[in-house]
N, C-alpha and C positions, 0 to 999 in steps of 0.2 A: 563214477560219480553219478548221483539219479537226481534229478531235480523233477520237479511237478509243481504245475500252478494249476493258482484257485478261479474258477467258472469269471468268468466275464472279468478277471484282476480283481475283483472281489477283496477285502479284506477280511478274509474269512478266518484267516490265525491270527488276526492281529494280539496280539499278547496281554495276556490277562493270568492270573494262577489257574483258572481251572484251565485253558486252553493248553499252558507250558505245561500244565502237570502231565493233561492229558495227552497230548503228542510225546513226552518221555515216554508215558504210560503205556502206549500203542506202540512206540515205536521199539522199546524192550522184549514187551510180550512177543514182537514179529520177531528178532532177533534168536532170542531163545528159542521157540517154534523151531525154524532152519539152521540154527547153529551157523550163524551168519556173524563175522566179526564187524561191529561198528565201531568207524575210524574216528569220524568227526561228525557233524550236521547243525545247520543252523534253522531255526524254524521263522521264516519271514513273516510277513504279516498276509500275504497274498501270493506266497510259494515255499516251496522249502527244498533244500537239500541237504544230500547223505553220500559219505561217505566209506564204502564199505567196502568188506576182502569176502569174495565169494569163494571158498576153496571145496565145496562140494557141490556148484553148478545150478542153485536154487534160488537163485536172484528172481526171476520173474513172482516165482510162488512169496518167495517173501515181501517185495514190494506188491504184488497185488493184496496179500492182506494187510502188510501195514496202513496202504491207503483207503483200504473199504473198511478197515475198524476206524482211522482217525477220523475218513470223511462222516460214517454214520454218530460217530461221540460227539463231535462236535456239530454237526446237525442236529443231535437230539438238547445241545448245549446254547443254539442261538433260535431252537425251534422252527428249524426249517424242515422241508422235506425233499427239497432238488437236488440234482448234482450237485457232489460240491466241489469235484477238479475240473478242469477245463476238457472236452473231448479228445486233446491232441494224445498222443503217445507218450508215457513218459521219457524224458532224455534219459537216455544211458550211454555213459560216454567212459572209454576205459581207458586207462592210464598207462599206456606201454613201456613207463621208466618211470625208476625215482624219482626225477626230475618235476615229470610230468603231474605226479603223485605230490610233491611237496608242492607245485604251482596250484592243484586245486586246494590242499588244504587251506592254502592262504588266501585263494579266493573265497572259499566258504568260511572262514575266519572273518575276511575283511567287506564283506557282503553289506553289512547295512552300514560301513566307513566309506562303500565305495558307492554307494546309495545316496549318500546326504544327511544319512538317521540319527548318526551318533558321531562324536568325536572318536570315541576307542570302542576297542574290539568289546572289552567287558563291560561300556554303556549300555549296551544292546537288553532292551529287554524281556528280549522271547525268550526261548530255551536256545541254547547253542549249547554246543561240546565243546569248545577249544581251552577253555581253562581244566574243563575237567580233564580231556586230553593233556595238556601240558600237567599236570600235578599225579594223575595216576588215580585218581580220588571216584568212586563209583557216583551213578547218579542215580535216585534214589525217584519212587512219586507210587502215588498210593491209587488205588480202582476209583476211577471218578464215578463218584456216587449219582451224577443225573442221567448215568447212562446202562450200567453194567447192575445188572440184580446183585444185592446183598449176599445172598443163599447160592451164588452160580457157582461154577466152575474156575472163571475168574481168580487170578490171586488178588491180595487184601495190599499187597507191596511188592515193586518189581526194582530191580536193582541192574542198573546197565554199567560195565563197565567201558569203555573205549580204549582201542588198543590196536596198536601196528604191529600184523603181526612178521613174525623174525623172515618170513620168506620175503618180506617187503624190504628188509635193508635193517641198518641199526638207527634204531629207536634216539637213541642220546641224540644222532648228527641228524635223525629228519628233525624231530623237532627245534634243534639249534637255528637249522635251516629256516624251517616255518615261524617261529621267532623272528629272525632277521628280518624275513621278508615282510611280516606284519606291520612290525617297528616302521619300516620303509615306507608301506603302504598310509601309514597314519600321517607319516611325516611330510609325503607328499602330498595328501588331500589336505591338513593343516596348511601347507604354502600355496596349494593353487584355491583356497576357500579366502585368504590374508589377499590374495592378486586379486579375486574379483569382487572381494567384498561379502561374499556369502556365509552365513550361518546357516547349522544344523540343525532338524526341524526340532533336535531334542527327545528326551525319553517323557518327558511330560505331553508333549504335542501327541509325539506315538502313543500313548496309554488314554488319551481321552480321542482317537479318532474312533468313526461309526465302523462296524466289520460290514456294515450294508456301503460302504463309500468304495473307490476304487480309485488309483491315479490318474491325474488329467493325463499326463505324457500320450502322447499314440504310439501300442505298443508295434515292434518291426514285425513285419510279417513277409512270408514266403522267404527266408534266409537258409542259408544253409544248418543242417543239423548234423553235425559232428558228432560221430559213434567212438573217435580213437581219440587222445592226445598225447604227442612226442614234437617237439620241440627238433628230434634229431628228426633231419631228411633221412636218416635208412632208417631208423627204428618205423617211422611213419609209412616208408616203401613195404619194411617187412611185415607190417601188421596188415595193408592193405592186400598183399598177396597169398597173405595165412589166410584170412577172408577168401578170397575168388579161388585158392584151391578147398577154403570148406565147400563154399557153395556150387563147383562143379561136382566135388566129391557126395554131395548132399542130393544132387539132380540127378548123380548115376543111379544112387540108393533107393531113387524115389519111384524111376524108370523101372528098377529091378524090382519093386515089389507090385507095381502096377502091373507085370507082366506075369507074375504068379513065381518069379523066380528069385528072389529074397537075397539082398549081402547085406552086412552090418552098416548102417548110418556111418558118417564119420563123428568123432568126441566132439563134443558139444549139443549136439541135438537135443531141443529140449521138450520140443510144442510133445513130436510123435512119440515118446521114452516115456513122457509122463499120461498122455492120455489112449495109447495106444499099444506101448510098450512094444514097440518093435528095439530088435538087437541095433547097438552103440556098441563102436570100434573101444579097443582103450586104448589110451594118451599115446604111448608108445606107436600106436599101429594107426594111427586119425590123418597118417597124411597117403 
């Protein structure tokens, strides 16, 4: 799961057609580029996240341009010229089980339910995937024209489909699953909204705010930033020790080439494969 916010909580996506169109827009084009399967994503008003199946180790390269084409479109969309994500790193948090897998879909699902924003998931009125995820139905958005030249290289219409793929588990039971848990999710903020008296700010409130405004809340800072989720105590043990054997296995390799005498990285290495091209063990031989 990647998530990334916008410069100072900014409502820099706050939801309008050209913003939704354009974040499909970019966010297909990155897609197809790496041959990255998109699972789900919701696009906030002030961050967004995605969920995604990397099976050919290209995550960084595709989130770095999905966010340098959205942040520059919509830049050139509200006319500004500054950054427009926040300087932190983006989270990348990975799902070590199905479990784990069907808990963020539903977070990213119930994201602006669990917000205040909306009563239901399909209130929402940025782009999200979860309907189009649950129906199988592609999602469709055309080159936004304030930003990409008419005559480029750019296509004129991009088509994303979303989809789990079959090494993730069967399709029918996750989303049974993530159904439930939505339903659940709605049903609980409907009775703890009825206990304290509180309404939702609404899709009308959302759609006439400023994208120059940002939320009063103070957002947490200095917290932990979580790279794995598992739910199981071993799943969570094994993945933190697949880790500390990559990265001693990554320190000998690093050693060996410093010293003029070269062995294969272990699998996963990505910074030095891509910009240096030193030898990566394969999967079989990475431990």
């Amino acid at each position: 799961m990647l998530t990334r916010r916008c410069t100072q909580r900014q409502f820099l996506l706050r939801p309008d057609r050209e913003t939704n169109n354009a974040f499909i827009y970019c966010l297909a084009v990155a897609a197809k580029m790496y041959e990255v399967d998109v699972i789900n994503f919701v696009q906030m008003s002030n961050h967004l996240h995605d969920l995604i199946y990397d099976r050919h180790g290209v995550a960084p390269a595709f989130y770095e341009h999905f966010h340098k084409l959205l942040a520059r479109c919509i830049n050139a969309l509200r006319g500004r010229w500054e950054n427009f994500f926040a300087s932190e790193h983006t989270s990348v948090v990975r799902c070590e089980t199905q479990d784990a897998l069907i808990e963020k879909l539903t977070y990213v699902a119930t994201n602006p339910v669990n917000d205040g924003l909306v009563e239901r998931v399909d209130d929402w009125p940025g782009a999200s995937g979860y309907r189009a995820l649950l129906e199988g139905t592609p999602l469709r958005a055309t080159r936004p024209r304030h930003f990409f030249a008419e005559d480029g290289d750019m296509p004129e219409e991009v088509e994303l489909l979303l989809t789990i793929a079959p090494e993730l588990g069967d399709r029918a039971e996750i989303l049974a699953a993530v159904q439930r848990r939505v339903a659940a999710v709605e049903a609980e903020e409907d009775r703890r909204r009825a206990a304290n008296g509180m309404r939702v700010l609404g899709r009308y409130a959302i759609l006439r705010q400023s994208w120059r405004d940002s939320p009063s809340s103070k957002e947490p800072r200095r917290g932990l930033r979580p790279t794995i989720a598992a739910r199981s105590l071993w799943a969570r043990l094994e993945a933190i020790q697949r880790k500390r054997e990559f990265v001693a296995a990554y320190r000998r390799a690093r050693q060996a080439l410093l010293a003029g005498a070269p062995i294969p990285f272990p699998f996963g290495t990505y910074g030095l494969r891509r910009l240096v091209g030193v030898v990566v063990a394969t999967p079989e031989f990475s431990n």
